[in-house]
C-alpha positions in Angstrom: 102.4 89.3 69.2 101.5 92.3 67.1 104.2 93.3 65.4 105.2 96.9 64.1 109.2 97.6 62.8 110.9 99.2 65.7 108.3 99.9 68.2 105.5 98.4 70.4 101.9 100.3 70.7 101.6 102.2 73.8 98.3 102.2 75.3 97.8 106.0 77.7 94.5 106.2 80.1 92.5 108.1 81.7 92.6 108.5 85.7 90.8 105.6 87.6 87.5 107.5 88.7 85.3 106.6 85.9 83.6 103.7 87.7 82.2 105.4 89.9 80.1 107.4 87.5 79.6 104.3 85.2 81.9 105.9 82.7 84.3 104.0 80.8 87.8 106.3 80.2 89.2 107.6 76.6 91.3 106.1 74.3 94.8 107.6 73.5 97.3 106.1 71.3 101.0 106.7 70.6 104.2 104.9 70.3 107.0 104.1 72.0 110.6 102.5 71.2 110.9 98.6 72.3 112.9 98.7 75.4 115.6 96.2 76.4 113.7 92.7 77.8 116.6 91.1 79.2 116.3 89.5 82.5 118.5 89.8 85.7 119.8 86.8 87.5 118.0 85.7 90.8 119.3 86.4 94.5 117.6 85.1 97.9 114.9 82.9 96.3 114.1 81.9 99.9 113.2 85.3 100.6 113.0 87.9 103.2 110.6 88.8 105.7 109.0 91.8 104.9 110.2 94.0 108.1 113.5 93.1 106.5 113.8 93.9 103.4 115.9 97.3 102.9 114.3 100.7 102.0 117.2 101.2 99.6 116.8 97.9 97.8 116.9 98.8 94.1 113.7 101.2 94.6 111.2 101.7 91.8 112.3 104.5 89.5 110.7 107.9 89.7 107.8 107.4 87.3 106.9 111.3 87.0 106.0 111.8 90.8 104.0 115.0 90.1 101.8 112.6 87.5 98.6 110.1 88.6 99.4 106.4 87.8 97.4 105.1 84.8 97.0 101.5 86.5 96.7 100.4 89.9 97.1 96.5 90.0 94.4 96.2 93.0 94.7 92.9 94.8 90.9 92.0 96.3 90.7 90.7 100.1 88.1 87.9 100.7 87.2 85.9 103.6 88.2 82.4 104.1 85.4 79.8 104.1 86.9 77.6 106.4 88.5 75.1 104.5 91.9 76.0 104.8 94.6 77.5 107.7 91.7 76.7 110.3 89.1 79.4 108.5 91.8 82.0 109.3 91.8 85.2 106.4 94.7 87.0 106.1 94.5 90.6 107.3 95.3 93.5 105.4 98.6 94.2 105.7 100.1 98.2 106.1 101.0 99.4 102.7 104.1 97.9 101.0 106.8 99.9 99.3 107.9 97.5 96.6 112.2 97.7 97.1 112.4 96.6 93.5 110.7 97.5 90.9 110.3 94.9 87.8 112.6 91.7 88.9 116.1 91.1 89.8 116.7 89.8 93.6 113.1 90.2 95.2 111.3 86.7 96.4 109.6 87.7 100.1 107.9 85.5 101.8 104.2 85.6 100.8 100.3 86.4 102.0 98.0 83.1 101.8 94.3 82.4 100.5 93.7 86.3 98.9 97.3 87.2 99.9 98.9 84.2 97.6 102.1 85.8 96.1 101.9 89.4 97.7 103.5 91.2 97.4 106.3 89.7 94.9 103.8 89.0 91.8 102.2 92.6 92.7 105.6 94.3 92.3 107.1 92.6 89.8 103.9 92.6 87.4 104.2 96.2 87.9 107.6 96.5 86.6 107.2 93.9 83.7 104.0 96.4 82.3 106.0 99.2 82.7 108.6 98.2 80.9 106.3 96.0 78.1 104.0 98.8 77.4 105.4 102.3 78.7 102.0 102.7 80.8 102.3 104.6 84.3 101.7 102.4 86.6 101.4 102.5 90.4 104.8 100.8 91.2 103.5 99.0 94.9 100.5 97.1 95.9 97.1 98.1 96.0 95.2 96.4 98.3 91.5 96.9 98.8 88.4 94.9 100.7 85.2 94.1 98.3 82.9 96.7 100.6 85.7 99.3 100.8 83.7 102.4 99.0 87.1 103.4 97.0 86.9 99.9 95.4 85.1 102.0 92.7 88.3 104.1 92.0 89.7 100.8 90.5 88.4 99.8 87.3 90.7 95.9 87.8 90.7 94.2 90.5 92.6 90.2 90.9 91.3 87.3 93.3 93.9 84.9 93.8 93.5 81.1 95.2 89.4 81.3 95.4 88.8 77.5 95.7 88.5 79.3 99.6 86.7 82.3 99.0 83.4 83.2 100.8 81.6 86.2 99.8 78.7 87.5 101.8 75.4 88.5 100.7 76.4 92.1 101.2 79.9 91.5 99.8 78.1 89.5 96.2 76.0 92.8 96.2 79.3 95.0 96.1 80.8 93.0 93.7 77.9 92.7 91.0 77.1 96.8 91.4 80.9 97.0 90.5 81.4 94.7 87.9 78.0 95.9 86.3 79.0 99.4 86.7 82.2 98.9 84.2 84.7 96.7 86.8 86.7 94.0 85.9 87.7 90.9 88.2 90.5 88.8 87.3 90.7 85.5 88.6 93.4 83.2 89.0 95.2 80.2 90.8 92.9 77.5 91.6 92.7 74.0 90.8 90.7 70.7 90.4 87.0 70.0 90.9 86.1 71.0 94.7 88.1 74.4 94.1 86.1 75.2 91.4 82.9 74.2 92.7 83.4 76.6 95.6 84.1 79.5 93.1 81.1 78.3 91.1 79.0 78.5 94.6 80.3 82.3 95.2 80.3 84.1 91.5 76.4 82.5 91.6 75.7 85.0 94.5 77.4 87.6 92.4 75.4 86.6 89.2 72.7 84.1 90.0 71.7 84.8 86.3 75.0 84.5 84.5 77.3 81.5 83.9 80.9 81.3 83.2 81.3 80.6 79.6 84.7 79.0 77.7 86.5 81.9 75.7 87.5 81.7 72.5 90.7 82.7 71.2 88.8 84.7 69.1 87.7 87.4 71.8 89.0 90.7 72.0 90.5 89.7 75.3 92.9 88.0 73.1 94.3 90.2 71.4 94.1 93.7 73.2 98.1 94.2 72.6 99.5 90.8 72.0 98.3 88.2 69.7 97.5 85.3 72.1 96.5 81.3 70.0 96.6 79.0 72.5 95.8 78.8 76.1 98.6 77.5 77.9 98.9 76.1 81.6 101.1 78.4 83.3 101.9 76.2 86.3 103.8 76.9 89.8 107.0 77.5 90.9 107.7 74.2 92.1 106.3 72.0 89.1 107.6 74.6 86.7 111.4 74.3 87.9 111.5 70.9 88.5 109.8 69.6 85.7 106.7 67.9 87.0 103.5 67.9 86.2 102.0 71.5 84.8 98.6 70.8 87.2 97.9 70.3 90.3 95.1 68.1 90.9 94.5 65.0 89.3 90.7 65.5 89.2 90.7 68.0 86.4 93.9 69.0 85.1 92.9 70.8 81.4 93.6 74.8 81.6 90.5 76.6 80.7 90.0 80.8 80.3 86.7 81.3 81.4 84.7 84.8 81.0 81.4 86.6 82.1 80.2 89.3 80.1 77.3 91.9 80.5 74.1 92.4 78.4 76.3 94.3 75.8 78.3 91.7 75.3 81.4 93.3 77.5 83.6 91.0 79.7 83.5 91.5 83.3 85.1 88.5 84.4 88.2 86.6 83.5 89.1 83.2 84.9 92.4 81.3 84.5 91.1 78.1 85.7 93.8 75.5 86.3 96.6 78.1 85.8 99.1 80.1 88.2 99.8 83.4 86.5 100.9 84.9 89.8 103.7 82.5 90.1 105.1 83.6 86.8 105.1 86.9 87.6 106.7 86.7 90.8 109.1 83.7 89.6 110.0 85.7 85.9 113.7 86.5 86.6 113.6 82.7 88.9 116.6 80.8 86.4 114.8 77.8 87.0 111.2 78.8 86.1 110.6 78.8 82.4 110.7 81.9 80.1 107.9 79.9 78.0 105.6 80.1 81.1 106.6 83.6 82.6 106.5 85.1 79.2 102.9 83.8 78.1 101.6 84.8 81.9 102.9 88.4 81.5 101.5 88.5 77.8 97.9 87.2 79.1 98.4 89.7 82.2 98.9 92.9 80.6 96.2 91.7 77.6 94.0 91.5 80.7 94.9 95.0 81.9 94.4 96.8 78.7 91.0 95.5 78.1 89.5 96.4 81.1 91.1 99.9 80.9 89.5 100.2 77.4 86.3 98.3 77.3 
């Protein structure tokens, strides 16, 4: 981690409309005091359903009501190919209030295929880049489908669990006019050979001219706010409490960060191939789930976050 005596760089944007006039925001720096980074102990892990959950539940703070968040963590819907939960996508859910902002007692049950740890990971990201970095962030989910027209309001975007994603031609056209026009798409949370292959099969309708490419631990990506030298497997809840294996399927079990840039050289793509950073967020405050893994996810996260607010 970059390291300055007694404070942590805070990293200030510019309102989320610039994609949609190909614009990429300024750059303002300041600095902030480290806050506290202790971590509360964990209540309900089974979790609640969401209908159930109370307004009142330790609500997100007040985070200057009158002001526009800097960062929306935008969750992207797909549609199921077919190969999992009988072809059956999850809809879009109403808009979620998070009761809890940044960790504590919040595990609800989640989403599946794009919906994989929403909302918990969603909320509790939110909190932990509040309180890391002392940007404004939109404190609940943000949920948006690839040919929604306000996608362009949203310069990050994550797809989660895309060994099942099908994209459309219309929907690979949406997505390439985004990421060309300054977007960024995380990807994360799926495993093994097949699951790959079917990601492979989808990003080449996006970009029939571009490949994924390994990342360095040299790229920027690296080391936008914290120093990042190794590229660790972040794994699940279950293998990462109970001590099993850090993968999930035998067939290819290495982590692997894997990027696509544009003509100038600017990364429009992450992947975190083999790796479950949405676990570790949700799971952070989980006593069983390791600081080692929760801490690097959040540090990859937020480096994410920052470079494709500044690049």
């Amino acid at each position: 981690m970059k390291k300055t005596p007694g404070i942590v760089l805070l990293v200030l944007f510019a309102a989320v409309s610039f994609v949609a006039v190909g614009l990429r925001p300024a750059l303002a720096l300041v600095f902030q005091r480290s806050p506290s980074q202790g971590r509360s102990p964990a209540r309900n892990p089974r979790g609640m359903p969401f209908g159930e959950i109370p307004a009142d539940f330790m609500a997100a703070p007040d985070l200057q009501a009158d002001s526009v968040p800097e960062f929306y963590f935008t969750r992207l819907v797909y549609t199921e190919n077919g190969q999992r939960r009988r072809g059956r996508t999850m809809p879009p859910p109403p808009p979620f209030t998070c009761p809890e902002f940044g960790g504590g007692r919040f595990f609800p049950r989640q989403g599946w295929g794009w919906g994989t740890d929403y909302p918990g990971a969603d909320c509790k990201f939110m909190g932990g880049v509040h309180r890391l970095t002392g940007v404004r962030v939109h404190p609940n989910p943000n949920v948006i489908s690839i040919l929604d027209p306000n996608l362009f309001k949203f310069p990050y975007v994550y797809a989660v669990e895309v060994g099942g994603m099908y994209l459309s031609d219309e929907e690979a056209a949406r997505l390439r006019e985004y990421l060309l026009r300054g977007g960024f798409l995380h990807v994360d949370d799926f495993w093994g050979g097949w699951q790959k292959a079917n990601f492979e099969a989808q990003i080449q309708k996006v970009f029939p001219d571009r490949r994924m490419e390994v990342l360095p631990l040299s790229h920027p990506v690296f080391h936008t706010f914290y120093d990042l030298d190794t590229v660790m497997q972040i794994p699940n809840r279950g293998n990462g409490c109970f001590g099993g294996e850090t993968w999930e399927q035998p067939d290819d079990t290495e982590p692997v960060i894997y990027g696509i840039s544009d003509d100038a050289g600017r990364l429009m793509v992450v992947v975190t191939y083999n790796s479950d950073l949405g676990d570790a967020w949700e799971y952070m405050d989980l006593p069983c789930y390791p600081e080692i893994y929760s801490g690097q996810a959040y540090r990859m996260g937020i480096n994410f976050m920052i470079y494709a607010m500044s690049h």
